[in-house]
C-alpha positions in Angstrom: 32.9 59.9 10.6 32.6 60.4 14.3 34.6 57.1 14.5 37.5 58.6 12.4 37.6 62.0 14.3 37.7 59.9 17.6 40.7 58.0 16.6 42.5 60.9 14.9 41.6 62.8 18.6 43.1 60.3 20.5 42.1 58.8 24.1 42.4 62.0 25.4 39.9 63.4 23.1 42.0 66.4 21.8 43.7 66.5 18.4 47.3 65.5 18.3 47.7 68.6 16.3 47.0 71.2 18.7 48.1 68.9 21.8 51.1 70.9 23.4 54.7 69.2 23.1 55.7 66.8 25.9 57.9 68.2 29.0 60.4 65.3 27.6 60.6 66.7 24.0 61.3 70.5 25.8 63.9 69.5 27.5 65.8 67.6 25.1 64.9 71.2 22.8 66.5 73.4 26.0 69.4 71.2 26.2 70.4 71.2 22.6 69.6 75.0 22.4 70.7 76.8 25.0 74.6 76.1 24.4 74.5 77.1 20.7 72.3 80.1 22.3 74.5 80.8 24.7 77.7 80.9 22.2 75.8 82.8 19.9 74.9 85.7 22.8 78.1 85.6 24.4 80.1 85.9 20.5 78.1 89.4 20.2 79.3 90.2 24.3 82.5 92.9 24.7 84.0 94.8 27.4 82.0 98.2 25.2 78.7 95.7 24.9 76.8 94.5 22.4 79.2 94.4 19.1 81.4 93.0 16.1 84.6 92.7 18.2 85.0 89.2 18.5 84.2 88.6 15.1 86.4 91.2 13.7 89.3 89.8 15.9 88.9 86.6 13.8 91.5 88.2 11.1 93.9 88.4 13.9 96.0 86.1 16.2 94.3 86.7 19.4 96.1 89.0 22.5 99.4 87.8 23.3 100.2 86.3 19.6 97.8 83.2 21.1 97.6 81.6 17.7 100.5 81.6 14.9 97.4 82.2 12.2 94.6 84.2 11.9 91.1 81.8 12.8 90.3 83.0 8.9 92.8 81.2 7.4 92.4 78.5 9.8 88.8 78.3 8.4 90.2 78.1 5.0 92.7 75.1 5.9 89.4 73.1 7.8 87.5 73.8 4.1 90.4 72.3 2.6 91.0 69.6 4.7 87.2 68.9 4.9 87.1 68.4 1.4 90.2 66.2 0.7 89.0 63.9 3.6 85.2 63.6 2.3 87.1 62.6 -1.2 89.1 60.2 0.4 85.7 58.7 2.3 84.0 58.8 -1.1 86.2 56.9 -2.6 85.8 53.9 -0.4 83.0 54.0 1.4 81.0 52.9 -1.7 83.1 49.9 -2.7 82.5 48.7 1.3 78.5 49.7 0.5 78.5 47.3 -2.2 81.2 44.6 -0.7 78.6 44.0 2.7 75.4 44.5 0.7 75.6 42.1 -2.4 74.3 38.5 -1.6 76.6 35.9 0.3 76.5 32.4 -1.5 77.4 30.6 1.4 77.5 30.7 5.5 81.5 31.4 5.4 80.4 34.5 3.3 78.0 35.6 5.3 80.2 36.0 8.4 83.2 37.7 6.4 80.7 40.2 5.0 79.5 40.5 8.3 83.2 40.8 10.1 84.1 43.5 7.1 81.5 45.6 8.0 81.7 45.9 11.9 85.5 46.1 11.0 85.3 49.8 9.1 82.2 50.9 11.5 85.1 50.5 14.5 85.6 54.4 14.2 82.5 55.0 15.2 83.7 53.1 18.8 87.0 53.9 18.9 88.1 57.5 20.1 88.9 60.1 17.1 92.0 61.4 19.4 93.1 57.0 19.0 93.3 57.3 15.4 94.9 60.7 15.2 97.6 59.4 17.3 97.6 56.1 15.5 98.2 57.8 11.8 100.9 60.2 13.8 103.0 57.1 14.8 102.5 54.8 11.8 103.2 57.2 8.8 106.3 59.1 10.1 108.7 56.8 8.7 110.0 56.4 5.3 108.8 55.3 2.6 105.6 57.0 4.4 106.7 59.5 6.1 103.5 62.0 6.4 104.8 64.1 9.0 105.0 67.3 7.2 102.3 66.6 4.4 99.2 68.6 4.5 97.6 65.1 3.4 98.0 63.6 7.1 95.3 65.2 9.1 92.9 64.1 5.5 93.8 60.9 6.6 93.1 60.9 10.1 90.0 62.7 9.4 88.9 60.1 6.5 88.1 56.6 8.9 85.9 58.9 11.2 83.6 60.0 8.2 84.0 56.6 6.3 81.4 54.7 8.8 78.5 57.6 8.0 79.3 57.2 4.1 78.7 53.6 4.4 75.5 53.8 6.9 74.1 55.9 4.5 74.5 54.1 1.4 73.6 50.3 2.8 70.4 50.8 3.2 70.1 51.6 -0.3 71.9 49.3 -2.2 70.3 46.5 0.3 67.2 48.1 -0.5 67.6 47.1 -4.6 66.1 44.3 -5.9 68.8 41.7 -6.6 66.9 40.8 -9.9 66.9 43.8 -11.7 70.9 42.8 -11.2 70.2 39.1 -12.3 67.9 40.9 -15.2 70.8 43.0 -16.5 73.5 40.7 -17.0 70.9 38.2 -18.6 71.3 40.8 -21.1 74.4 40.7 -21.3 75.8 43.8 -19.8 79.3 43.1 -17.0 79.2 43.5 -13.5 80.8 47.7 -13.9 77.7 47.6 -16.5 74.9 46.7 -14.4 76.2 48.8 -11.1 76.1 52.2 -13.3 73.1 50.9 -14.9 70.9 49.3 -11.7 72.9 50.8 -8.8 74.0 54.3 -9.5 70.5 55.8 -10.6 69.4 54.9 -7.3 72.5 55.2 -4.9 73.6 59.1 -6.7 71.4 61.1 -4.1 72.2 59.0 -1.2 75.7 59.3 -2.3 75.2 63.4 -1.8 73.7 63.2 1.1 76.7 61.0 2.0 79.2 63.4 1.0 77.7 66.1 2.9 77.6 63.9 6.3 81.1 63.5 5.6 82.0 66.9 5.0 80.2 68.6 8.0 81.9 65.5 10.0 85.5 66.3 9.0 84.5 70.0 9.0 84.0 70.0 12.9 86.5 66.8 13.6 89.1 67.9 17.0 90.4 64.4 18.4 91.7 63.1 14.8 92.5 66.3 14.0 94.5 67.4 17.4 97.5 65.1 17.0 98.6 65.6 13.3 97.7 69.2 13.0 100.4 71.6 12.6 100.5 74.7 14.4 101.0 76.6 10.8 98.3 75.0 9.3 95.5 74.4 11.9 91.6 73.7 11.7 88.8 75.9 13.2 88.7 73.3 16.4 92.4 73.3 17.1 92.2 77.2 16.9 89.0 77.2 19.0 91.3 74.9 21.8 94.1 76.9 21.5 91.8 80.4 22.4 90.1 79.2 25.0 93.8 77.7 26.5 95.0 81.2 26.8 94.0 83.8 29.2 92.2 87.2 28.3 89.0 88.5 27.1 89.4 89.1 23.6 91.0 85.6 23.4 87.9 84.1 25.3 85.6 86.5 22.5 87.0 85.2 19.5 86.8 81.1 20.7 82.9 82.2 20.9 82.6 83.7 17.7 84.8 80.7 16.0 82.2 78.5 17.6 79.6 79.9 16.2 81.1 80.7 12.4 82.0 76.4 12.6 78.5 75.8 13.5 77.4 77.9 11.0 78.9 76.2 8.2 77.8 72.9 9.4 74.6 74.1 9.9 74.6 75.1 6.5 75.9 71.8 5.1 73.5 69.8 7.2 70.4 71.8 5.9 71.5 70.9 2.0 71.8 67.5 3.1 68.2 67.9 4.4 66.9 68.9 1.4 68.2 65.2 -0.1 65.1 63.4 0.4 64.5 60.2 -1.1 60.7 59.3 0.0 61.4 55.4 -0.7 64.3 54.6 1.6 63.7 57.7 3.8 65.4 60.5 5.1 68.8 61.8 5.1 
């Protein structure tokens, strides 16, 4: 017993328990809290003191018509948007899952499954404001002319959250044993059969979890978002650029209190994604 207690006390002979947190882990806590702190403070901040202002200036257009829509209605569109893109990431991210995760017969296989899958994780290297600029120039021409669809910026927004649909779901699907598979098909059931009968029970929270990676990703997306984005129809961030480009206080106010209602959504999306456990493969 005095053994145990030793070893759970550590060389130092004090329980890790009640051992105070590292200088290293309270800075990296400062760092990531004192901006969002510092928003959050500054969002409450008026020329009268401590009040609502900035927050009720939301269902405006800022001093000097700044913005051509109120920031509420730009909250709406980045819901929208959000949603369309993580739809559009849904939809294949899973198919790429299962293309780099099911077993390669042979070498030459091997390396295409390998090339396919650094090939849609290249948004995660490239720059988002690189893609937005890409999808403006490419799809402005008949037959697919997307310049004035509300589907464009969706697209943009789509490759950036495709690479943490498919992180999230690999794992998984490597995870399964290849002979429940091999099992299921000896039984006769098809390939569609034994994915919704081996693959989906284990891939559906995952797959949530995925969704809302996807969805606070697109939510909070500026550089894909920038280029395609029309001025009648922008997101949160273009709004929050587009304050914080014009002079004057109550312009200045109401990029803080944007900031903060954006994080607060994600925030909100990330803590449901939290509560997606799944104890075998981990963490979400």
């Amino acid at each position: 017993m005095r053994r145990l207690s030793a070893r759970r006390r550590g060389p130092g002979g004090s329980d890790p328990a009640t051992r105070p947190p590292s200088p290293v882990t309270v800075l990296v806590l400062a760092m990531v809290a004192a901006p969002i702190a510092t928003l959050v403070l500054g969002s409450f901040r008026s020329d009268a003191g401590w009040s609502l202002v900035n927050y009720r200036a939301l269902g405006g257009v800022g001093s000097n018509d700044a913005l051509l829509v109120p920031v509420t209605d730009a909250l709406v569109t980045s819901i929208r948007t959000a949603v369309d893109a993580t739809r559009m990431a849904l939809g294949m991210g899973p198919a790429v899952a299962v293309l780099v995760t099911r077993r390669s017969q042979t070498r030459g296989e091997r390396r295409v499954r390998g090339v396919l899958d650094g090939f849609f994780m290249l948004p995660l290297g490239v720059s988002a404001v690189t893609l937005g600029f890409g999808f403006l120039i490419t799809l402005d021409q008949p037959p697919l002319d997307l310049r004035d669809s509300p589907l464009l910026v969706p697209i943009a927004q789509a490759p950036v959250a495709l690479p943490l649909v498919v992180r999230t779901l690999v794992p998984v699907l490597a995870g399964i044993d290849d002979r429940q598979r091999q099992a299921a098909a000896s039984l006769g059931a098809s390939p569609w059969r034994a994915l919704l009968t081996v693959d989906l029970p284990v891939v559906w929270k995952p797959l949530l979890a995925a969704s809302g990676f996807a969805f606070a990703a697109s939510l909070g997306e500026f550089g894909a978002t920038s280029f395609p984005a029309r001025d009648e129809h922008p997101t949160v961030p273009v709004v929050i650029f587009r304050l914080i480009g014009h002079p004057g206080e109550l312009n200045y106010g109401m990029a803080l209190a944007a900031s903060v209602v954006l994080a607060t959504a994600t925030a909100v999306v990330m803590l449901a994604v939290e509560r997606l456990r799944v104890p075998s493969v981990g963490a979400f």
